[in-house]
C-alpha positions in Angstrom: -34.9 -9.7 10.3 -31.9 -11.9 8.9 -33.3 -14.7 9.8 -36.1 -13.9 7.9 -34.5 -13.1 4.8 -35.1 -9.3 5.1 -31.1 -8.9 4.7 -31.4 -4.9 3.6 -33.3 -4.0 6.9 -30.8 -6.4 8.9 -28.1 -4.5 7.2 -29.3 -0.9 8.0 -30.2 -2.4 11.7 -26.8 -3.5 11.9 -25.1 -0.7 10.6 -26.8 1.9 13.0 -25.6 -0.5 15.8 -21.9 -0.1 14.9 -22.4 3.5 14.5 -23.2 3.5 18.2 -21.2 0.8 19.1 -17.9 0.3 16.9 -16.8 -2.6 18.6 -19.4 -4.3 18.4 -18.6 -7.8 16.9 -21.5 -9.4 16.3 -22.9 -6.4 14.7 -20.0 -6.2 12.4 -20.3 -10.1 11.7 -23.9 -9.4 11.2 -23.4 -6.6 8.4 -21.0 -8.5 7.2 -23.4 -11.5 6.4 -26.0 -9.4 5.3 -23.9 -6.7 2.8 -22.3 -10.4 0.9 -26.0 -12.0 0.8 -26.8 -8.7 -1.1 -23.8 -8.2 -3.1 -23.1 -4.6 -1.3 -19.6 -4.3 -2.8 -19.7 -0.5 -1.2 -20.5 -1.6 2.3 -18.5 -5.0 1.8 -15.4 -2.2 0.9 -16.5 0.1 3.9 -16.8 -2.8 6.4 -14.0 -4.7 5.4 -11.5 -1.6 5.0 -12.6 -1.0 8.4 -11.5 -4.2 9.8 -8.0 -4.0 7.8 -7.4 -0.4 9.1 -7.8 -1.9 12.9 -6.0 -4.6 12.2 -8.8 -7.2 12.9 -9.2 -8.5 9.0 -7.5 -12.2 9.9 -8.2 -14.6 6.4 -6.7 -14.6 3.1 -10.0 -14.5 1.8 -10.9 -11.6 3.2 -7.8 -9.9 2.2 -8.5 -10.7 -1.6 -11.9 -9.6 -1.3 -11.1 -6.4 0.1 -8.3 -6.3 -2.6 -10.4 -6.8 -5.1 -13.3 -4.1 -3.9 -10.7 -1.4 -3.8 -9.2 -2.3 -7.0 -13.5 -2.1 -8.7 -13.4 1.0 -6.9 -10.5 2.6 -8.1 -8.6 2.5 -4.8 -5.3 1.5 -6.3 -3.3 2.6 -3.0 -5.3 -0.1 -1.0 -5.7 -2.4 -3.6 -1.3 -2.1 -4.1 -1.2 -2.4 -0.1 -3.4 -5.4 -0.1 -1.7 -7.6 -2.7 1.6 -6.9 -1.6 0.6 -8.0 2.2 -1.5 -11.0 0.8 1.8 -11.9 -1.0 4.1 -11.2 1.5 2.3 -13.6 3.9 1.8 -16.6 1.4 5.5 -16.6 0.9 6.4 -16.4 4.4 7.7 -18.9 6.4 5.6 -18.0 9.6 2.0 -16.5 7.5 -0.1 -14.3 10.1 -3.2 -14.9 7.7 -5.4 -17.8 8.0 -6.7 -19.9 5.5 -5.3 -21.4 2.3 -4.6 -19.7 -0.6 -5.3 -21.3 -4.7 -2.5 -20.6 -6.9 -4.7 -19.3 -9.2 -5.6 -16.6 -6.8 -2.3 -15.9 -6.0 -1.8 -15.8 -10.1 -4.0 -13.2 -10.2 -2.6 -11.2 -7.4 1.0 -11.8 -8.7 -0.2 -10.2 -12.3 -1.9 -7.7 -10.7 
């Protein structure tokens, strides 16, 4: 189905997957795809929260994009957790996070 473009029935397909098997990666990577191709910012929040809660969420990117989810959705405690991590990590000497980081998103972390 993804490869076909049908992303919403990938998506669903996925998602029952995980529900059966939660550690499924390529599932998760899957949904994943699918819930950014179709701008699912509540299933983005849900998968990604998901990740960070197990400890699996590994980029900067997908830090801030979790960040800013919560934040849209009101979830100021995750949101709070999130920056402070993201910032904790770029200012480290030994970062755990992959990936680089624009100032201008660290600007907008920072003022957050």
């Amino acid at each position: 189905a993804y490869r076909a473009g049908e992303y919403q029935q990938a998506l669903n397909s996925a998602l029952k997957k995980l529900k059966l098997y939660p550690t499924d990666e390529a599932m998760m990577s899957l949904a994943l795809r699918c819930a950014t191709k179709l701008n699912d910012q509540p299933t983005l929040l849900l998968l990604l929260g998901r990740l960070y809660r197990e400890g699996s969420l590994m980029t900067r990117d997908d830090h801030f994009l979790l960040g800013r989810l919560a934040l849209a959705s009101k979830d100021y405690r995750l949101a709070i957790e999130v920056f402070e991590l993201l910032l904790a990590d770029a200012g480290s000497q030994s970062p755990k996070l992959a990936g680089r980081f624009s100032k201008a998103k660290l600007k907008e972390i920072d003022g957050f």
